[in-house]
N, C-alpha and C positions, 0 to 999 in steps of 0.2 A: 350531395354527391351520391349518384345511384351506384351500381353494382360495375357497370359498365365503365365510369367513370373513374373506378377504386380499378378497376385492371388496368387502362392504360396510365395512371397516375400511380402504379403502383410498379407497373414495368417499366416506366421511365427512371422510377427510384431504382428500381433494381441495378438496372442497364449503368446509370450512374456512377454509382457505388461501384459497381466491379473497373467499370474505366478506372477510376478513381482511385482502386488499390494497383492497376496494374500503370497507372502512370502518376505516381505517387511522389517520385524521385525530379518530377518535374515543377515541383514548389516548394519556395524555401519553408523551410523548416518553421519560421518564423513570418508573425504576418507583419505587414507593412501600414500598420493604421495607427492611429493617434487615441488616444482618448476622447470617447463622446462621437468618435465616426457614425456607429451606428446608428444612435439617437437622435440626429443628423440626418441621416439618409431615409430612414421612414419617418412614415405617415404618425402623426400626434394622439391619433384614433384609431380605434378599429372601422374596418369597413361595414358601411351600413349594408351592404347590398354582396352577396354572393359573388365570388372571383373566380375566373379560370385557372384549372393549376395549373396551366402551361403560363401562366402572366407569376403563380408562384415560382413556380421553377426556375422563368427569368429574374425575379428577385432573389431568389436562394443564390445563384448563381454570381449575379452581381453585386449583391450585398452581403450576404451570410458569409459564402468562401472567403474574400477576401478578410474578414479577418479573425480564421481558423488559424490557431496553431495547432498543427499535423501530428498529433499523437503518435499515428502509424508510421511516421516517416520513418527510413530506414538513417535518417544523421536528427534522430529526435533520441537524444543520450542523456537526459534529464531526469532528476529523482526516481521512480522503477517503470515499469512498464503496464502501459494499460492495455491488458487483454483484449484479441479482438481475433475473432476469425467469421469467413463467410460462413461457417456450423452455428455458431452462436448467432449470428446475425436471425439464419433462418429459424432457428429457438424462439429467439425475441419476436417476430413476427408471430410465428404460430401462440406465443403467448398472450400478443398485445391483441391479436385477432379473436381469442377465444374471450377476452376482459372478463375471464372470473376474481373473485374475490377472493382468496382462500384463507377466513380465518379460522375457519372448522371444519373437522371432515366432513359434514354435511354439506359448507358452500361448494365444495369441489374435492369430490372425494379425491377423484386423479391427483389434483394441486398437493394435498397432503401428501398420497402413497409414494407418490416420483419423488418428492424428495424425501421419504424413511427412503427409499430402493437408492437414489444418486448420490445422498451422501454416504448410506453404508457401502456403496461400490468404491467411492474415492477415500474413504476411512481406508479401508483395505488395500487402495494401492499405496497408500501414505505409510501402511503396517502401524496404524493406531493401535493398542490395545484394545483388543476384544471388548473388554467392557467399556468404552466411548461409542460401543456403536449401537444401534437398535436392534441390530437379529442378535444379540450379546444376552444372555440371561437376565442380565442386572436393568436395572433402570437408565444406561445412560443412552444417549442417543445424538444424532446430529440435525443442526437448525442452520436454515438458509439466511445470514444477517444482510442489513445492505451495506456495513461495511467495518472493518477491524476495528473504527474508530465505535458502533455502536457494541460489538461483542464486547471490547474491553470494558465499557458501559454498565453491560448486561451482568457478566461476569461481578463486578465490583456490587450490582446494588445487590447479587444474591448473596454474598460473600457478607454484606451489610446484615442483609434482612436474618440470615440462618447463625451468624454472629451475636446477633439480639438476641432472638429466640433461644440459642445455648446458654447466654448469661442470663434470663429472665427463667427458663427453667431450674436452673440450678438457685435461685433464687429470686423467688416471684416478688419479693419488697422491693428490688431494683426498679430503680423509673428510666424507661424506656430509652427518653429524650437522653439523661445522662450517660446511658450506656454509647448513645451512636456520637454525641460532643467528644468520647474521649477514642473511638476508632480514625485509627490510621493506616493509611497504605503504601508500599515501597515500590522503588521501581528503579532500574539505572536512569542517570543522569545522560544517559545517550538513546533516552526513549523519544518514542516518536513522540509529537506534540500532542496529539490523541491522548495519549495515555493521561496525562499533565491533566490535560480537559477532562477525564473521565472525572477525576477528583474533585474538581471544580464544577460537574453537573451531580454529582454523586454525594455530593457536601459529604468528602472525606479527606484529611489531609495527604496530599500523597507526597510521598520524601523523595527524592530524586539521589539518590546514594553514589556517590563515587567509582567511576567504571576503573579496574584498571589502567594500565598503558596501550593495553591491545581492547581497549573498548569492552571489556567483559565487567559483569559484577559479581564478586567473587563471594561465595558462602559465609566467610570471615566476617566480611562488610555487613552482609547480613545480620549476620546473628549476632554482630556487636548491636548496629541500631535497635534490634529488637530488644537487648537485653536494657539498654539505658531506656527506652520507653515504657518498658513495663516498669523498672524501677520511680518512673514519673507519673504512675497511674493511668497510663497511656493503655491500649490495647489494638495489639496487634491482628489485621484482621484480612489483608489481602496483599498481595504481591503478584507483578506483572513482569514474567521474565522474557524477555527480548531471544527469539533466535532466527537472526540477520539484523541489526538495528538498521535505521535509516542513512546515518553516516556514513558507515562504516561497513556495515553487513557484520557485524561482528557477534558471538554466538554465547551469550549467559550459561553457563556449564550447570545447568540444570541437576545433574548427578552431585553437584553441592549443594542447590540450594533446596532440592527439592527437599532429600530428608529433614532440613531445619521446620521447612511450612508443617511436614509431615507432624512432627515432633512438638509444633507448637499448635497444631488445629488452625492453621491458616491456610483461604485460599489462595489454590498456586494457578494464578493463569498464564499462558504460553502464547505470545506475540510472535505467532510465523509466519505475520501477512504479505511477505515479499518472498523468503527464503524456503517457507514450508514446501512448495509447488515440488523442491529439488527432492526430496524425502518419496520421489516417486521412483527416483535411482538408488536402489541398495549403498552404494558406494559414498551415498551422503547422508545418509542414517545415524552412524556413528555419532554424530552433531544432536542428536533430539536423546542422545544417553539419558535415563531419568527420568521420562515423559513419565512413565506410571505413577508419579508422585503427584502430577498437578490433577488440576479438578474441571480445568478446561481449556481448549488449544484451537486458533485459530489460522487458517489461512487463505490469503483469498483466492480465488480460482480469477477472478477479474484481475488479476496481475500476472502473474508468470504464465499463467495457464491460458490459453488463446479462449476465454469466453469472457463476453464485453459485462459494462460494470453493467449492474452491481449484481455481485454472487461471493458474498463471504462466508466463506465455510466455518460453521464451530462446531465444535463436539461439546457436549459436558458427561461427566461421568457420574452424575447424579440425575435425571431426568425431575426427579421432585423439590429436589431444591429448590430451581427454576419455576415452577408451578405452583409451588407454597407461596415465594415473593412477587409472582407477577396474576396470580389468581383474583378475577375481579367477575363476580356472577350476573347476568339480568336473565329473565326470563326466555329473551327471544334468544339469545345464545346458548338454550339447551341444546344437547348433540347427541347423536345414536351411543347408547352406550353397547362397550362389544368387550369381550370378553378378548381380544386381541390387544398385544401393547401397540396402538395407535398414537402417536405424540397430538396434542390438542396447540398446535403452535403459536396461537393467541396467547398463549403462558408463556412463551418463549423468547418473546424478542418485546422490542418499545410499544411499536405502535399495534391498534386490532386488525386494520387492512394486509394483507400484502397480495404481491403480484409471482403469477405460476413460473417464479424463476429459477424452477428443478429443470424446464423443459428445455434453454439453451445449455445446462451442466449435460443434460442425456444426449442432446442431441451432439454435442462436441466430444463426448467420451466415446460415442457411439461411431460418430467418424472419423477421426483419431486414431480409436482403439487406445488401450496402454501403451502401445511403443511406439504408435506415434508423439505422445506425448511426452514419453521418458526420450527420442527424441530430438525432440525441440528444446527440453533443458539443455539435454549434451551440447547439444550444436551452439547454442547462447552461452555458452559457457568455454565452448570450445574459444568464440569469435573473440570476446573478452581476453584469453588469453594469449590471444593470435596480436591484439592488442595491445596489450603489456609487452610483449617481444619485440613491436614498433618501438614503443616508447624508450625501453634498457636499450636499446640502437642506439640514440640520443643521449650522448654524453651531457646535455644542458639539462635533462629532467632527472627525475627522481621519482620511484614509485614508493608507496605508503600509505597502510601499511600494506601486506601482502597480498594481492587480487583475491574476492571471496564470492562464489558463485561467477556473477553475469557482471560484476563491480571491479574497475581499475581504480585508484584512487589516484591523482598525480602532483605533481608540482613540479616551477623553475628551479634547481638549486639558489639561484643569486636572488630566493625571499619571496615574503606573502608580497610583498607591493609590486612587481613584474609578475608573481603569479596572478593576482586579482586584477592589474594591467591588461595580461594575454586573457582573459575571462572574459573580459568583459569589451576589446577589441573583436575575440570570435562572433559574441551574442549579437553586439551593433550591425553583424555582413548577417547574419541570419542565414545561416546555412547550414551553421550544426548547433546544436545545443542541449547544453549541458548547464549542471548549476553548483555551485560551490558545499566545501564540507570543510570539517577541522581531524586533524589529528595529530595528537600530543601538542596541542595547543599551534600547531603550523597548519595555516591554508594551504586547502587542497582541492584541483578539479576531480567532481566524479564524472565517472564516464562509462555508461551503463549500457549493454545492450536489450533496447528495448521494444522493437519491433521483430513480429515474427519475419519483416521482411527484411530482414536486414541480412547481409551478404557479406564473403568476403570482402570483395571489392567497394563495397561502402562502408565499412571500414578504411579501406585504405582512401577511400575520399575523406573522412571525417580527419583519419591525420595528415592528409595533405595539407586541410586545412588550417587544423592547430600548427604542422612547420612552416606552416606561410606566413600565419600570422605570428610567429615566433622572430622569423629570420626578418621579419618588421621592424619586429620592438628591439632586438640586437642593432640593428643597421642603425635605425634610428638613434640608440644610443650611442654607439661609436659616434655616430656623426655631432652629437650633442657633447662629447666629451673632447673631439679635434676642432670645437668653437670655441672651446674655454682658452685656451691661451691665446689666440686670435685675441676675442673680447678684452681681455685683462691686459694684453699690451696697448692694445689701442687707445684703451681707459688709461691707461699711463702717460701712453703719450699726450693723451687731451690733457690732462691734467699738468703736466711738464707745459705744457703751452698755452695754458693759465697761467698757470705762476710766474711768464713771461710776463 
């Protein structure tokens, strides 16, 4: 493909894409294909011989669309939201066009500096502590992850690696191996599954500890667990506290738990990768009480934030920590050394590669601005509640627990088996969707808003839809409960006229 080729294949995409977001609301939510469709419908092999993209384009179109489910849709209310706007689009582009590699400031000095400069702009409107950020005196700084599930990761192995090193200092006879067999890690039992896995890639045990009733885990819990494990020759060495879980959105009161890590020399990490984005409005600050006690804080901008995956934001407050546990030397990765704190971000995250993806964070803060983006919370947050006022209407539902952030939680009063009924009759029409949760041991639909396009009035189509399909499963039962007597006499009388 020459140059000439890359512009009108490149204007067709574009052209695409914008139809695409502005007639969005004209495909169900859900696609209509079966298992193995795909696999089915193309070719066994790749093509031996060079294609027209206009011959791909007709294949995208009748093979790839149909069976998309619609992220951006404005009735797509499923688990959180995945970021997206035309700003970040045009990021990704100029990123994927320039294909540098940046894993040192040498491969692409820009790659490195944009993100010291995009994440200390978005530390700042988040009101991180000055020392998580890189223009901060201290060592800490912020890293572009590709996503909450690898920061938590990150987090746990350094929390491993600087844990060793503190009991092998204090006494160099210790063996290595036995120090990291007897490390374990905590976390609520209403963490995301990520977290779980960190443990399980991390070969650390992570304890999954008892949320309250309102889905929090409370200081108490804490620091009893830590106490009988130490008593077990156990060693305490990292914690993952939750603020928004996945469930629930429910928020870890970090101004408990924090001074315990503090107290015990354990890392405190802070799981904000859904709910952090809101920490851009003052008025939901109060929620993050305590942050200066942990040691590193996540949240993704690829979710609440309109810039597409992957762009996970971390902060840590240590810059060397990270660098001591993920430092691996060759010759060809020597780098300009400066007298400047330049973060070397090959220290920093899994893999050596990454991709220049500070360039869709700048360019969507840049076109946004701050209060565009504070916002697009308000308004999601706004719609959600506008939601919930539907629903308290409806003397047949119930809300719980109380809406948090962009999150309604719901249920039938009359049980989980008509609530998981009406679930699972919506998802079959494919038209809005949503996916199940628990609270205090009762199912419950979440119903999330998660597209930037999403409206009032799609809203009011998404509960149109849930009271359609509600006044369904009622009718239906009525009708099921006026054949029982019917049935039963007539079995009577068959029965009477046997015994003749």
């Amino acid at each position: 493909m020459d140059a000439n080729q890359f512009r009108e294949f490149g204007r067709a995409v574009i052209d695409m894409l914008a139809s695409y977001a502005e007639n969005i609301r004209d495909y169900d939510v859900l696609p209509s294909v079966e298992p193995g469709y795909l696999l089915r419908a193309l070719p066994e092999s790749a093509p031996e011989q060079p294609e027209d993209w206009k011959d791909i384009m007709k294949d995208f179109n009748q093979s790839i669309m149909p069976g998309v489910t619609h992220w951006q849709s404005p009735q797509f209310h499923a688990f959180y939201p995945s970021g997206s706007s035309f700003a970040s689009i045009i990021g990704n582009m100029l990123s994927d066009g320039l294909a540098v590699v940046g894993f040192s400031w040498m491969a692409s000095p820009a790659c490195t500096e944009l993100e010291v400069v995009t994440m200390n702009w978005l530390g700042k409107l988040l009101d991180l502590p000055e020392e998580f950020l890189n223009c901060s005196s201290g060592p800490g700084g912020g890293v572009i992850q590709g996503s909450a599930s690898e920061a938590t990761l990150v987090g746990l192995l350094v929390a491993k690696d600087k844990t060793v090193r503190r009991f092998m200092n204090n006494n160099p006879d210790l063996d290595e191996n036995e120090i990291k067999a007897k490390l374990v890690a905590y976390t609520s039992d209403q963490c995301n599954s990520s977290v779980e896995k960190a443990g399980l890639l991390g070969s650390m045990k992570m304890k999954l500890l008892k949320a309250d009733a309102d889905g929090c885990l409370r200081g108490e819990t804490l620091k009893r667990a830590i106490e009988e494990d130490k008593s077990q020759g156990l060693i305490p060495c990292y914690v993952v506290a939750n603020l928004g879980t996945t469930g629930t959105c429910a928020f870890d009161p970090l101004h408990e738990l924090g001074p315990i890590c503090s107290e015990e020399d354990i890392w405190l990490h802070v799981d904000a990768a859904y709910a952090g984005a809101a920490f851009l409005c003052p008025e939901y600050r109060h929620l993050m009480k305590g942050i200066e006690h942990s040691q590193s804080f996540v949240t993704n901008a690829h979710k609440w934030l309109p810039v597409n995956f992957d762009c996970s934001a971390m902060w840590v407050k240590n810059g060397y920590d990270i660098t001591r546990a993920f430092d691996v030397q060759r010759i060809y990765l020597d780098d300009v050394k400066t007298t400047i704190k330049i973060p070397d971000y090959r220290h920093w995250q899994m893999p050596l590669g990454r991709r220049f993806r500070a360039l869709k964070l700048w360019t969507v803060m840049r076109i946004y601005g701050a209060e565009g983006l504070k916002t697009h919370i308000r308004q999601q947050i706004e719609l959600a509640q506008y939601f919930a006022k539907l629903v308290r209407a409806d003397e047949r539902f119930v809300i719980g627990p109380e809406p948090t952030m962009a999150l309604v939680c719901f249920r039938l009063k009359d049980g989980d088996t008509i609530t998981r009924q009406l679930l699972e009759n919506i998802t079959q029409k494919k038209k809005v969707f949503m996916v199940a949760g628990t609270h205090r041991d009762r199912y419950v639909i979440r119903f999330v808003i998660c597209s930037r396009l999403t409206k009032k009035e799609d809203v009011d189509y998404s509960w149109s839809q849930i009271k359609k399909e509600t006044d369904l499963i009622y009718s239906d039962k009525i009708h099921n409960k006026a054949q029982i007597p019917a049935l039963e006499q007539f079995t009577s009388r068959e029965l009477c006229e046997k015994s003749k």
